[in-house]
C-alpha positions as CSV (number, residue, x, y, z in Angstrom):
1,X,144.7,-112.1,127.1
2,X,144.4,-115.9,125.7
3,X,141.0,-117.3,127.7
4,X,140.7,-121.2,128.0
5,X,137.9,-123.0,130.1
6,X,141.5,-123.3,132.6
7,X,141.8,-119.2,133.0
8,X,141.7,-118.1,136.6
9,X,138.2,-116.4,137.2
10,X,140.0,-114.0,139.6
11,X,143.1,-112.9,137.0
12,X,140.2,-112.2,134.2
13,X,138.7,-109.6,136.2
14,X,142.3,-108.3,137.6
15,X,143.4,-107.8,133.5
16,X,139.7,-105.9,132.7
17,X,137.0,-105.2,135.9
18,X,134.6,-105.1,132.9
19,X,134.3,-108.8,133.1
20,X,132.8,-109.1,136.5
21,X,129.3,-108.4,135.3
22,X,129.9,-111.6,133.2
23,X,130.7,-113.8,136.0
24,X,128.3,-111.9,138.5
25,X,125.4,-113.0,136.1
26,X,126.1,-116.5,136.6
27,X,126.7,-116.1,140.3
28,X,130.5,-117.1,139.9
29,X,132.2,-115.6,142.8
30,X,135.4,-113.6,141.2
31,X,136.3,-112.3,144.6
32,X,137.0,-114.8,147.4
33,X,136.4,-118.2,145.1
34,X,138.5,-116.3,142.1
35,X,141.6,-118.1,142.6
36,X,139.1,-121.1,140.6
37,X,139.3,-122.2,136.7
38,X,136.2,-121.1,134.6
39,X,135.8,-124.7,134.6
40,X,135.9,-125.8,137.9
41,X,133.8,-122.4,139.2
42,X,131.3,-123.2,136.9
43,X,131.6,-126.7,138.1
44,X,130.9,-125.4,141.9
45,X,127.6,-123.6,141.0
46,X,126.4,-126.2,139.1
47,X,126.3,-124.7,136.0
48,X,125.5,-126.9,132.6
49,X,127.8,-127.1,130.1
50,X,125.8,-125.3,127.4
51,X,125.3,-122.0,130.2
52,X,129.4,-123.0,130.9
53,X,130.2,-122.8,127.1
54,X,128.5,-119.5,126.6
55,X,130.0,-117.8,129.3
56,X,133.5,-118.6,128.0
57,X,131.9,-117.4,124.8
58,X,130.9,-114.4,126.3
59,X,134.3,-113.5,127.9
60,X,136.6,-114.6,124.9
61,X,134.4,-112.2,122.8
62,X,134.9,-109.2,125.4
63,X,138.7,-109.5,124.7
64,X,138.4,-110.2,121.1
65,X,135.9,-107.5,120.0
66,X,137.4,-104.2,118.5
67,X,137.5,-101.7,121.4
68,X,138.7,-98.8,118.7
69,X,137.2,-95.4,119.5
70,X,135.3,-93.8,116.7
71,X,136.1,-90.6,116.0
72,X,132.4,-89.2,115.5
73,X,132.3,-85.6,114.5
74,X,129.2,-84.8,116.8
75,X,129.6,-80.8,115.7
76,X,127.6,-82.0,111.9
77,X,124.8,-83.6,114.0
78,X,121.1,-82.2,113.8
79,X,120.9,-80.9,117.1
80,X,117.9,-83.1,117.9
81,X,119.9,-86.6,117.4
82,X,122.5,-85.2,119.2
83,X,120.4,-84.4,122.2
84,X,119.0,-88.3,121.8
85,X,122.3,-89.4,121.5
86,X,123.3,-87.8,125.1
87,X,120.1,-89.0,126.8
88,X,120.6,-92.4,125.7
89,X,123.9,-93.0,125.8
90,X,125.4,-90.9,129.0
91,X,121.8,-90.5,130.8
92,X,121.0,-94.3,129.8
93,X,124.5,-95.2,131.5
94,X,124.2,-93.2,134.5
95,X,120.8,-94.5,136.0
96,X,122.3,-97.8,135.2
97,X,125.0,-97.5,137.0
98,X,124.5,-96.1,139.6
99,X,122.9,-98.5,141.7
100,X,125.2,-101.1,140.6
101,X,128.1,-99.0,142.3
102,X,126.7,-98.1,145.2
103,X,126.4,-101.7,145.9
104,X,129.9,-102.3,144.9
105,X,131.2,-99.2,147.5
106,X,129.2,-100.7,150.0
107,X,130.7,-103.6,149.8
108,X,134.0,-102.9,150.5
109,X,133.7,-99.6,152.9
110,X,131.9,-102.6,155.2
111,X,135.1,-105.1,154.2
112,X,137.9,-102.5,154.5
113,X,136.6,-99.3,155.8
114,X,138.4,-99.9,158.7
115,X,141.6,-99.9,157.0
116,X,140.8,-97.4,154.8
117,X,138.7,-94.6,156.2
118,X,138.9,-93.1,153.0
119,X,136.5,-95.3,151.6
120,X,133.7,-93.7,153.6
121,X,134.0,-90.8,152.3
122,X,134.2,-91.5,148.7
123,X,130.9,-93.5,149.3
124,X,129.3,-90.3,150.7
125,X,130.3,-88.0,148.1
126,X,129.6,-90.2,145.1
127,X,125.9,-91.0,146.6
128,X,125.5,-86.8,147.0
129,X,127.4,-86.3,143.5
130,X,125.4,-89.0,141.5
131,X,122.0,-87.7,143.3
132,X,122.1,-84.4,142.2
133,X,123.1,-85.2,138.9
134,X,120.5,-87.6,138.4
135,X,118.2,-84.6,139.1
136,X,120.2,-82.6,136.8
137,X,119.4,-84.8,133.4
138,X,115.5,-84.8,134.6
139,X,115.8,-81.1,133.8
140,X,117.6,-81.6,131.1
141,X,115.2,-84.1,129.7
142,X,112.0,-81.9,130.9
143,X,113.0,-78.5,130.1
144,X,115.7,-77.7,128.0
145,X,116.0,-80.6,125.6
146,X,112.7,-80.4,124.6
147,X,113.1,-76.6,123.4
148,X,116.4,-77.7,121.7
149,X,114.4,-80.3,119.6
150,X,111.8,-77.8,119.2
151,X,114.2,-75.4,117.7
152,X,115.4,-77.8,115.4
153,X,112.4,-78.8,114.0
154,X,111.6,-74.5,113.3
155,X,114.5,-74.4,111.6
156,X,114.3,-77.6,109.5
157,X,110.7,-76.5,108.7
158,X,111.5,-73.2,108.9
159,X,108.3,-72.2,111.4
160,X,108.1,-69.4,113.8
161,X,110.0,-70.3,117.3
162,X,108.1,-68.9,120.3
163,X,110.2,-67.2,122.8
164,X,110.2,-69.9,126.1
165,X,108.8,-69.4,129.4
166,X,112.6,-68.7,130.6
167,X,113.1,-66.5,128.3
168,X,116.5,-67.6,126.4
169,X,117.9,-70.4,126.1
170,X,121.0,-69.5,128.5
171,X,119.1,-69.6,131.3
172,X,118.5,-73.1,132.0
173,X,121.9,-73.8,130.1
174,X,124.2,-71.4,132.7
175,X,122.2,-73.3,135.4
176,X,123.6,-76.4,133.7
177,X,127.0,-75.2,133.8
178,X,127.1,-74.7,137.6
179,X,125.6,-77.9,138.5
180,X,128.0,-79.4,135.5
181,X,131.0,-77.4,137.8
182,X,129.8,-79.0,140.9
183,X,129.5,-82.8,139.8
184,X,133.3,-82.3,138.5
185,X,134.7,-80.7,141.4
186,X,133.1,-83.8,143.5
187,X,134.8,-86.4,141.1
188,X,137.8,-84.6,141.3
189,X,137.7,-85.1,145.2
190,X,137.1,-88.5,144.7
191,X,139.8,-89.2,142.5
192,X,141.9,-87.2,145.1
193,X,140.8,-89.7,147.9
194,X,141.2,-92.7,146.0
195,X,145.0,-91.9,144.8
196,X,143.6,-92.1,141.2
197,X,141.9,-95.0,141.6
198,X,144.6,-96.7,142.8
199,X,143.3,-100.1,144.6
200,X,146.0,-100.7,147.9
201,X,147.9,-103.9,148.0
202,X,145.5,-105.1,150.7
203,X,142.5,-104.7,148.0
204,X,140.4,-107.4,146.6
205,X,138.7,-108.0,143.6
206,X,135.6,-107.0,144.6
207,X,137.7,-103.4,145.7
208,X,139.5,-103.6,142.0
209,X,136.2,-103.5,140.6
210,X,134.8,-101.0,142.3
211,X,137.3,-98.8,141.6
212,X,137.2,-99.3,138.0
213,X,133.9,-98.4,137.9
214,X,134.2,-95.1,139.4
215,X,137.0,-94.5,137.1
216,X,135.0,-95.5,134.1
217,X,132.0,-93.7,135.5
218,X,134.5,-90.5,135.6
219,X,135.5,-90.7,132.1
220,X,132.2,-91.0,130.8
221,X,130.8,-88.0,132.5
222,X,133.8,-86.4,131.1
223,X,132.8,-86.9,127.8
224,X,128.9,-86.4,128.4
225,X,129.8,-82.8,130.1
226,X,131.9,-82.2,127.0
227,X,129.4,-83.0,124.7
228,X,126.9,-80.8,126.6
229,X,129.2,-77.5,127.4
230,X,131.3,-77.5,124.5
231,X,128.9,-78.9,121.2
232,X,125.0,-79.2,121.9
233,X,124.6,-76.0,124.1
234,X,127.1,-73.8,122.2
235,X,125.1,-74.1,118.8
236,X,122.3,-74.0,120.8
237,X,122.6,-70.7,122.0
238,X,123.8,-69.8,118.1
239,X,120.5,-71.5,117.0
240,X,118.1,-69.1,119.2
241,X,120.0,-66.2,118.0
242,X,119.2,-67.3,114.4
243,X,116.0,-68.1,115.0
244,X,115.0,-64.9,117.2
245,X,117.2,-62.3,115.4
């Protein structure tokens, strides 16, 4: 998408949601005012021109960067970076998301719940879903990461690992599974209610956004339960074997 200082605020975020949090940080309204020029909204909030010029610079640069997905091989890792690596990158992106969502479901269950009753219940589930799992990486983060970094370092320094208070390491990782089961099933419902995040003719911006979100919000915890299940806590468990054997 070519963007000029002339580009309609509102068809911006239509092509990529993403953008939103550009405008939204300069207080442009890309919902009911989005039918304005990046000029003349930037005009109406009394914006300077240097703050005006960077924020074209910031949204030509969203749609010129190199979105290419690196294919990491995360199997090689030390099990230790890998374990960072989820906490900052999926755990980082969940607690600041969150809230940012919730605001954006409110939004539009109180503009077009009416219409769409539906919207009331994907507000309730993802507010259950995302509160459990936010409980679910604090014992993550407090129990069973810490003893994956701890066997790491035995076996990098080749020390003596002390059998943990739960005994083996599946413990705590088949209690991740469930809770892993129960925050996909609950997405899954969501997707369901939403028609794949499909936003209805009737839908604004603000509802194109939102849905977006979710969607992103569903692939990444995709890929973070993936990580989790099928890579860190499978060599985990091969680890404590090694290391208790």
């Amino acid at each position: 998408m070519k963007i000029t200082s002339q580009s309609i605020v509102g068809d911006i975020v239509a092509d990529n949601y993403k953008t939103a949090e550009i405008f939204k940080q300069h207080n442009i309204d890309f919902c009911c005012g989005g039918q304005l020029s990046i000029e003349d909204a930037c005009e109406k909030e009394k914006i300077s021109a240097t703050d005006a010029d960077e924020l074209l610079k910031s949204v030509k640069a969203f749609f010129s960067k190199n979105n290419e997905i690196q294919n990491i091989d995360f199997r090689n890792w030390p099990l230790d970076k890998l374990t960072d690596h989820i906490e900052t990158k999926h755990h980082g992106y969940v607690e600041e998301k969150i809230p940012v969502l919730k605001q954006y479901l409110d939004k539009i269950e109180s503009a077009h719940g009416e219409k769409h009753p539906e919207l009331a219940e994907i507000n309730d589930i993802f507010r259950d879903a995302t509160g459990q799992l936010v409980m679910h990486m604090k014992k993550e983060e407090l129990i069973l990461f810490p003893f994956i970094k701890k066997m790491a370092k035995a076996e990098r320094d080749n020390l003596e690992l002390e059998i943990p208070h739960f005994g083996t390491i599946k413990t705590p990782i088949g209690k991740m599974d469930e809770e892993h089961d129960f925050e996909g099933e609950a997405f899954r419902k969501i997707a369901s209610l939403s028609n794949n995040y499909t936003v209805p003719k009737d839908g604004c911006n603000t509802y194109r956004v939102a849905f977006g979100m979710l969607q992103e919000f569903e692939e990444d915890l995709h890929l973070h339960i993936h990580k989790e299940n099928n890579i860190l806590f499978q060599r985990a468990i091969t680890l404590e074997e090694k290391l208790l054997s």
